[in-house]
C-alpha positions as CSV (number, residue, x, y, z in Angstrom):
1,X,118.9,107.2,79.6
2,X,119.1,110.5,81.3
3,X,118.4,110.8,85.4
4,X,114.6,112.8,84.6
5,X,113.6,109.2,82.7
6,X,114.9,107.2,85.3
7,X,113.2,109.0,88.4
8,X,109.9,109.0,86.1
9,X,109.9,105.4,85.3
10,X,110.9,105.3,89.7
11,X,108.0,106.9,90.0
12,X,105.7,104.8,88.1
13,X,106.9,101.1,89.1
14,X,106.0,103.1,93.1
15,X,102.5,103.5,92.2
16,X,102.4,99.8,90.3
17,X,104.0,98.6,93.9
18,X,101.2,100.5,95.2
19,X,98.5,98.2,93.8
20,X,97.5,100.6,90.5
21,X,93.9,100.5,92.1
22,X,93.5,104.2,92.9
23,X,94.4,102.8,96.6
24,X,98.0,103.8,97.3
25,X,99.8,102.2,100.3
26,X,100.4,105.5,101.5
27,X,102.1,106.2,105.0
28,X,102.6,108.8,107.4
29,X,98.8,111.2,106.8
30,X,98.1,113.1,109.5
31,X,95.9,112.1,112.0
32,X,97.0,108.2,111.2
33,X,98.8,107.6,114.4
34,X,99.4,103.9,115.4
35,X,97.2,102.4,118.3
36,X,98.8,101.5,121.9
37,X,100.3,98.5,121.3
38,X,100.4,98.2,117.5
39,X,102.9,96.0,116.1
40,X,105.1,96.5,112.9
41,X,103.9,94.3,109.6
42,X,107.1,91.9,110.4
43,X,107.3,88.4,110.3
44,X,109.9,85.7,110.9
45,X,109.5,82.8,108.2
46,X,111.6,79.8,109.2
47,X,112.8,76.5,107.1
48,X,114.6,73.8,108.9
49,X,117.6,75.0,109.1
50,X,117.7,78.6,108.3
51,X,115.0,82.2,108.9
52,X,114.8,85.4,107.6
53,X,112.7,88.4,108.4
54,X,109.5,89.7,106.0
55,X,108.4,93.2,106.2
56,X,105.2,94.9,104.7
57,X,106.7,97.8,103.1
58,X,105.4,101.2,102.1
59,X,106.4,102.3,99.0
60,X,104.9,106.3,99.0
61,X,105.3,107.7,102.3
62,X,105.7,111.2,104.3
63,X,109.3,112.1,106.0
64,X,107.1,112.5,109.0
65,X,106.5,108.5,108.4
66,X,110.5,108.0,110.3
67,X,111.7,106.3,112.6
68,X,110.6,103.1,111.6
69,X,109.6,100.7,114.1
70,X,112.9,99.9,116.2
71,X,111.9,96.0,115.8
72,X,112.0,96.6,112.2
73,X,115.7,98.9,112.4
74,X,117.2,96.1,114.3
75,X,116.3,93.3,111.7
76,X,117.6,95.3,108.9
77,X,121.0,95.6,111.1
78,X,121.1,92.1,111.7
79,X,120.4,91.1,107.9
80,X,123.5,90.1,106.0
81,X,121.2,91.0,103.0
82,X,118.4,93.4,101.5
83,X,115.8,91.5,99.7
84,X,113.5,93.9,97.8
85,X,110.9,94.1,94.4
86,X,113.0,96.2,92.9
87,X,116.1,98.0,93.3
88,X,114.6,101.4,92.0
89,X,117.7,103.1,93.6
90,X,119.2,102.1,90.2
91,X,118.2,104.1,87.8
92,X,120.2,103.4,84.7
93,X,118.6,99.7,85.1
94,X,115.3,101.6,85.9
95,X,115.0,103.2,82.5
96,X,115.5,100.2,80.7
97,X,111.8,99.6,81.5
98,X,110.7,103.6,79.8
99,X,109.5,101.7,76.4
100,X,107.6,99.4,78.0
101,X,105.7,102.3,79.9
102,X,105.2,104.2,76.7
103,X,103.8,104.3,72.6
104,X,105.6,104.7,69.8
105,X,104.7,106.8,67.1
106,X,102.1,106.4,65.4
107,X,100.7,104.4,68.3
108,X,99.2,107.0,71.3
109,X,97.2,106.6,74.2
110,X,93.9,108.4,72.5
111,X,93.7,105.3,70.5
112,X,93.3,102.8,73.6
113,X,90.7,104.8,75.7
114,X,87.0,105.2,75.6
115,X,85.9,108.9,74.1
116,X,84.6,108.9,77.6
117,X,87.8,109.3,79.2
118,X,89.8,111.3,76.9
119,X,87.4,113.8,77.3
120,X,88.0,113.6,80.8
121,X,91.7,113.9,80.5
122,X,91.3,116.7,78.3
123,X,89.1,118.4,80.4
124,X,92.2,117.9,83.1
125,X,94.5,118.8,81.1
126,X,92.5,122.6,80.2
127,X,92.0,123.3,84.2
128,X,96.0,122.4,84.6
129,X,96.6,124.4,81.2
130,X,98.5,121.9,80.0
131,X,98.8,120.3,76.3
132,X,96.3,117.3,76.2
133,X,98.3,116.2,73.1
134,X,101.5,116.1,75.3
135,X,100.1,113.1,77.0
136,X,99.3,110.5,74.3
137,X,102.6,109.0,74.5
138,X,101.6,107.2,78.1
139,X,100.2,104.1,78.5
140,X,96.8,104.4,80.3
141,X,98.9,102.8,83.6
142,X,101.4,105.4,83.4
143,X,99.9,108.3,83.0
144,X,97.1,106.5,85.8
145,X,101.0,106.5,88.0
146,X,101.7,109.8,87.4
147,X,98.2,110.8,88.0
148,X,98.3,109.4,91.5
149,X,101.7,110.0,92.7
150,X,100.9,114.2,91.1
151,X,97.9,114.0,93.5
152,X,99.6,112.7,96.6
153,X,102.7,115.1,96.5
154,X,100.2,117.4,97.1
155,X,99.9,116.5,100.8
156,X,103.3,115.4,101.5
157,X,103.7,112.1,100.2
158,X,106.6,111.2,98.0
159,X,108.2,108.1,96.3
160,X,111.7,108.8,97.5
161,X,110.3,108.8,101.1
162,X,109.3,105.4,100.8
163,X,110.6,102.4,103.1
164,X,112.2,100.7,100.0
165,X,114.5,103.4,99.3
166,X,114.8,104.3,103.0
167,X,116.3,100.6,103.2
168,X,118.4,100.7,99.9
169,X,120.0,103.5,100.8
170,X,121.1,102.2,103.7
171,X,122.2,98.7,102.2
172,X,124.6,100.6,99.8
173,X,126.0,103.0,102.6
174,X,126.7,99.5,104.6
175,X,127.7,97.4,101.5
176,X,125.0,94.9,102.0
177,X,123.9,92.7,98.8
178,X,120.6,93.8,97.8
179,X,118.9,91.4,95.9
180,X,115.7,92.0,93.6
181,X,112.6,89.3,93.4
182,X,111.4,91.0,90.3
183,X,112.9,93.7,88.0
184,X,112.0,97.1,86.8
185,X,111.1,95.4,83.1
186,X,109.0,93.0,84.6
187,X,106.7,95.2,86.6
188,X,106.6,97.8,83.5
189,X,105.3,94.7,81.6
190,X,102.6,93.9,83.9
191,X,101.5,97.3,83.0
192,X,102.0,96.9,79.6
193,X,100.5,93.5,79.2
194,X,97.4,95.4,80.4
195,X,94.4,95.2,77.8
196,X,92.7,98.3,76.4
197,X,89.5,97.6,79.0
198,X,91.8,97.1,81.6
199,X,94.0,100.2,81.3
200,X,90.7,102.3,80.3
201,X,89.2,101.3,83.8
202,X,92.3,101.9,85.8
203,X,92.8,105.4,84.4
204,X,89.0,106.2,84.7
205,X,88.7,104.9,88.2
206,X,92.0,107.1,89.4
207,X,90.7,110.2,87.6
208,X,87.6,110.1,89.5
209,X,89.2,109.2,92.7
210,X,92.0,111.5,92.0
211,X,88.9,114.6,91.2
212,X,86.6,113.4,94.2
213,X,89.3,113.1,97.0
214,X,88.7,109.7,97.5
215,X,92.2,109.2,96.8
216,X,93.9,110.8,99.5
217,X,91.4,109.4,101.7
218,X,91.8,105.9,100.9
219,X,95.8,106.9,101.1
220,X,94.9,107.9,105.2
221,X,92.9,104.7,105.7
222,X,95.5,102.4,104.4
223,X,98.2,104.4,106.1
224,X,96.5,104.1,109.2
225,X,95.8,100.5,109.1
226,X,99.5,100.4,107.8
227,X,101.0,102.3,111.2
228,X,98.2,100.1,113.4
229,X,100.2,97.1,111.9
230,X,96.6,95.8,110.5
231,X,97.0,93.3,108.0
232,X,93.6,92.3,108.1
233,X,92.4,95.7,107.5
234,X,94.8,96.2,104.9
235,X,93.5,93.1,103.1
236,X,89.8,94.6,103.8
237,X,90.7,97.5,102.3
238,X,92.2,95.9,98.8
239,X,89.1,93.8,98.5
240,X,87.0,97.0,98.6
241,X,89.1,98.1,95.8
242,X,87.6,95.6,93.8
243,X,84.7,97.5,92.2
244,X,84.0,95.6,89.1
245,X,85.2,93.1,87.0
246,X,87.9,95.0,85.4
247,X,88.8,96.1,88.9
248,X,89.0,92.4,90.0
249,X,91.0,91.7,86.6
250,X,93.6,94.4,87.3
251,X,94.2,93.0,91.0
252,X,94.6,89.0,89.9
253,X,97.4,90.3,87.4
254,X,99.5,92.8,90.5
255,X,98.9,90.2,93.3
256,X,97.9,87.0,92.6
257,X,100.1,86.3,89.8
258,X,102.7,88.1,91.3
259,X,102.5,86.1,95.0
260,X,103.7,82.7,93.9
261,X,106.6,83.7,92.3
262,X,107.7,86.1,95.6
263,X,106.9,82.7,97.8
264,X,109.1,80.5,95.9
265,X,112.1,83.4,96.3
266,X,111.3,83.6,99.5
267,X,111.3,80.2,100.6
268,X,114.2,79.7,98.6
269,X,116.4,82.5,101.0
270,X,114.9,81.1,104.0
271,X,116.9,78.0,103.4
272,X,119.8,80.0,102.1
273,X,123.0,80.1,104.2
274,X,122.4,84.0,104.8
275,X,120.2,86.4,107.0
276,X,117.8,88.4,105.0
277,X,115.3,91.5,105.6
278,X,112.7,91.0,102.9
279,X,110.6,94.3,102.2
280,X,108.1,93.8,99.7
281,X,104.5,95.6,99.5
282,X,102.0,95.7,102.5
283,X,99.2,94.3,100.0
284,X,101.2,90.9,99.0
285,X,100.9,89.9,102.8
286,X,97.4,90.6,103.4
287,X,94.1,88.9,102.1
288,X,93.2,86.1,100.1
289,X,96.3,84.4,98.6
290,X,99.2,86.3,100.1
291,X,102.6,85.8,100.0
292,X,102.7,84.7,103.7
293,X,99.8,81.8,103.5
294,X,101.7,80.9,100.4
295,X,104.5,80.4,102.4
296,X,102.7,78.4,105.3
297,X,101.4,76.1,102.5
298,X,105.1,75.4,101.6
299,X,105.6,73.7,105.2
300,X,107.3,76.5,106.6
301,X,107.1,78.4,109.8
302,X,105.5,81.8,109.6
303,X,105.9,83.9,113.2
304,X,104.4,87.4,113.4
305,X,107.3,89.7,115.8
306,X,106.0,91.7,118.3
């Protein structure tokens, strides 16, 4: 697969890391600054015998977003290993996940949306003068991705500027193991094991948000609930997402079954022989069912850093 595919399908596993909600876990919008006092989204989860650090990453962020929290810096530099989704600095094992994203011929995306919303998307596509036609190979979740990541770029925020690659390319400039708790072709399938009302909703919601602005201001509220180190308002936030039953669909499938599988990978490292920095999505340690209550459950020891 060429580079173009690979930073495409980079850029669509960002926005499914960002919660495919039309909420993206944006950082860095102006006028977002943290409180006095706020603390990084960094906790130390302990077994008997062994810890490691979890962090509450941001996966589309500003460069104005850096330095990161010095707390946060010095557990990366104390981590033997990078723990991560996925390694989307890879892009060879990136594209691997492009078919899942995408239709085949004859299959196109005009035949899994409601009249409604093509219209809308050709209505888009005539005040971009673009093709509508050039679109019907994307899955509703991917062109939804694309959508959202187009709108944000607008106002500075970017996919390479997130904290994930921030931290894998720094693992691979100090020849730290990074290790993955998902892959690319498992996150492109949750997009792809979408159904037709799900992925009709999700693409109708973020063109409306995308058209209204209520995008880019859901991006600043996050972000600053993000920099405030807020979990609970991040969790507040993701709840309020949660419009309607498709919404509500869309979020069980990206976090809760998602969460267990992270808390048993995670338990499993923090009884491992070696020191890891975790950095997985803000919204899998906030609200109901999150990673980190998970983890309690398990009998281990959960401390938020200051």
């Amino acid at each position: 697969m060429s580079a173009p595919r690979g930073l495409l399908a980079r850029g669509i596993l960002a926005r499914l890391r960002c919660g495919l909600l039309g909420l993206a876990l944006a950082a860095g919008a102006a006028g977002a600054e943290p409180a006095a006092g706020a603390k990084a989204l960094l906790w130390e989860v302990k077994s008997a015998t062994h810890s490691v650090y979890v962090f509450g990453s941001m996966h589309v962020a500003r460069s104005d977003f850096y330095p990161l929290p010095k707390a946060v810096e010095d557990a990366y530099r104390q981590a033997d290993e990078l723990v991560v989704e996925v390694d989307i600095s890879d892009l060879a094992k990136v594209s691997r996940s492009i078919p899942l994203l995408t239709y085949a011929p004859p299959d196109s995306l005009d035949k899994h949306v409601s009249p409604q919303v093509w219209k809308q998307l050709e209505a888009v596509s005539s005040r971009s003068r673009q093709d509508v036609d050039a679109l019907k190979s994307l899955r509703p979740a991917t062109l939804a991705s694309a959508l959202v990541v187009g709108a944000l770029s607008e106002h500075g925020y970017d996919p390479q500027a997130g904290v994930d690659l921030h931290f894998l390319a720094s693992a691979h400039a100090d020849a730290k193991r990074v290790i993955e708790l998902e892959s690319a072709e498992f996150q492109a399938g949750v997009l792809a094991g979408l159904t037709d009302d799900e992925g009709d909703a999700m693409l109708r919601e973020t063109l409306e948000e995308t058209q209204s602005g209520e995008l880019l201001t859901n991006a600043d509220r996050l972000a600053s609930a993000w920099k405030a180190g807020d979990d609970e308002a991040i969790g507040r936030l993701l709840r309020e997402a949660n419009k309607d039953a498709a919404s509500k669909k869309i979020f069980s499938k990206l976090f809760d079954e998602r969460n267990p599988a992270m808390a048993d990978k995670i338990a499993a490292l923090a009884s491992g022989p070696e020191h890891a920095l975790i950095v997985i999505g803000a919204g899998h340690l906030a609200g109901q069912n999150n990673v980190l209550d998970l983890l309690k459950a398990k009998g281990l020891q959960v401390r938020r850093l200051p």
